[in-house]
C-alpha positions as CSV (number, residue, x, y, z in Angstrom):
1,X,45.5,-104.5,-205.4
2,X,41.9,-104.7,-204.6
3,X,40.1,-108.6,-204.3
4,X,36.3,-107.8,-204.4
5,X,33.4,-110.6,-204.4
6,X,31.7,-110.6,-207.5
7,X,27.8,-112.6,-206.8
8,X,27.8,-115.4,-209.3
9,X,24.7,-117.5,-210.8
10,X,25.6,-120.8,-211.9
11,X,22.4,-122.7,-213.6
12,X,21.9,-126.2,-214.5
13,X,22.1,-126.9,-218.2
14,X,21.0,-130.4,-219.7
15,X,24.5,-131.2,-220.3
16,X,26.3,-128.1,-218.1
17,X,26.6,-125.1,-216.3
18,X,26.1,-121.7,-217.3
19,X,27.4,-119.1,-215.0
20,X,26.6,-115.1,-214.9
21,X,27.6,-112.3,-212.9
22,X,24.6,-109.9,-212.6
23,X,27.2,-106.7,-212.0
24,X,29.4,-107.5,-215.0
25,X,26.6,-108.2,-217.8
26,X,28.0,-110.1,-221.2
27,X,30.6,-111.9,-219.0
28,X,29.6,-115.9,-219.1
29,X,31.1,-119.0,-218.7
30,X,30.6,-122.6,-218.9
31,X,31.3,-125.9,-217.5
32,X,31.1,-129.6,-216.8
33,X,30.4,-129.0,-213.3
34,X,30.3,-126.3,-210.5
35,X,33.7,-126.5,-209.5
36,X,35.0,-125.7,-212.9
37,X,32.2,-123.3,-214.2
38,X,33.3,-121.2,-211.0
39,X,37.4,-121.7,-212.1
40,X,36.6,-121.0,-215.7
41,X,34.2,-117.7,-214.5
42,X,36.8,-116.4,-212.6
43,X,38.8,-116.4,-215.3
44,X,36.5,-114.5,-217.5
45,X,35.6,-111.6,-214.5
46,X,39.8,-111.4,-214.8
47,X,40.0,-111.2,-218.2
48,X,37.1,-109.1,-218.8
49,X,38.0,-106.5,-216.3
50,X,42.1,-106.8,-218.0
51,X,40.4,-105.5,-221.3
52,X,38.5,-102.7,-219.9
53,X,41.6,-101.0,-218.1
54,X,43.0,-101.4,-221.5
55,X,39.9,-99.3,-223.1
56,X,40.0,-97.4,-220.1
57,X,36.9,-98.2,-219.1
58,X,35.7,-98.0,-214.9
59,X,35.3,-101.6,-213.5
60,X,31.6,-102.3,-212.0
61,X,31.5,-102.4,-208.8
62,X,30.5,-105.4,-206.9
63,X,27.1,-105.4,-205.4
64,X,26.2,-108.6,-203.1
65,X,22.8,-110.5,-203.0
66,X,20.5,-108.5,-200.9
67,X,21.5,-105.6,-203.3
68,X,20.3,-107.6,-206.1
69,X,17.3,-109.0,-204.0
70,X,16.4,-105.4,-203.2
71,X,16.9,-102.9,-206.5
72,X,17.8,-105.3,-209.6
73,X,14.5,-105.6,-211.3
74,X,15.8,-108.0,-214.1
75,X,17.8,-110.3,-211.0
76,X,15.1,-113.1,-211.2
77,X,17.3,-116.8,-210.3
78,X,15.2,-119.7,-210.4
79,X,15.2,-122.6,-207.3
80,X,17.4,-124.6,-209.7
81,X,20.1,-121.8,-210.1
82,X,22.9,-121.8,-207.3
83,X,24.5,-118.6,-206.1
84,X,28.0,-118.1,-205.2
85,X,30.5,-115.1,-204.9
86,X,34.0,-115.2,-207.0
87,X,36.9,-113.3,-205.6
88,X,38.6,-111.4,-208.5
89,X,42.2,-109.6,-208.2
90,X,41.7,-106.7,-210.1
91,X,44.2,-105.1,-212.6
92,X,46.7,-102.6,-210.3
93,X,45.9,-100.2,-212.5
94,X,42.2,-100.4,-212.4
95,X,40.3,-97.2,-213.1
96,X,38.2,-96.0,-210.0
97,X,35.4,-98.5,-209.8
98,X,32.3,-97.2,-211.1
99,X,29.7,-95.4,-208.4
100,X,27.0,-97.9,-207.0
């Protein structure tokens, strides 16, 4: 079973976090505070990628930062916004990640 690092941007709400993974777009979570923003975004990379091998649908890959520094046009984070990497167990019966 495969662990990649999926890059994670965490901002600063006025009340919370918001976090984002560039290479899974639509998959957010929130929080109190860093710690558990990245616990509950973990959780939604897992559960997100558990419902597309049940659709059948190819997991993104994940890119790192100087990917996204270098060809995402729309990857834009702010001097506020905090970048961090998650470590997601994928599904054992994953479809073949989809091509970079």
């Amino acid at each position: 079973m495969s662990s990649p690092n999926y890059l994670v941007v965490i901002e600063r709400g006025p009340r919370n976090r918001s976090a984002y993974s560039p290479d899974v777009p639509g998959c957010v979570a929130t929080g109190a505070t860093v710690e558990q923003t990245l616990v509950r975004m973990r959780r939604a990379l897992r559960d997100h990628f558990a419902g597309l091998v049940e659709d059948g649908e190819p997991i993104p890959p994940a890119r790192g930062l100087a990917w996204h520094l270098r060809h995402a046009q729309n990857f834009q984070p702010t001097p506020d916004d905090l970048i961090a990497q998650v470590t997601v167990e994928l599904p054992s019966v994953a479809p073949q990640l989809s091509p970079v």
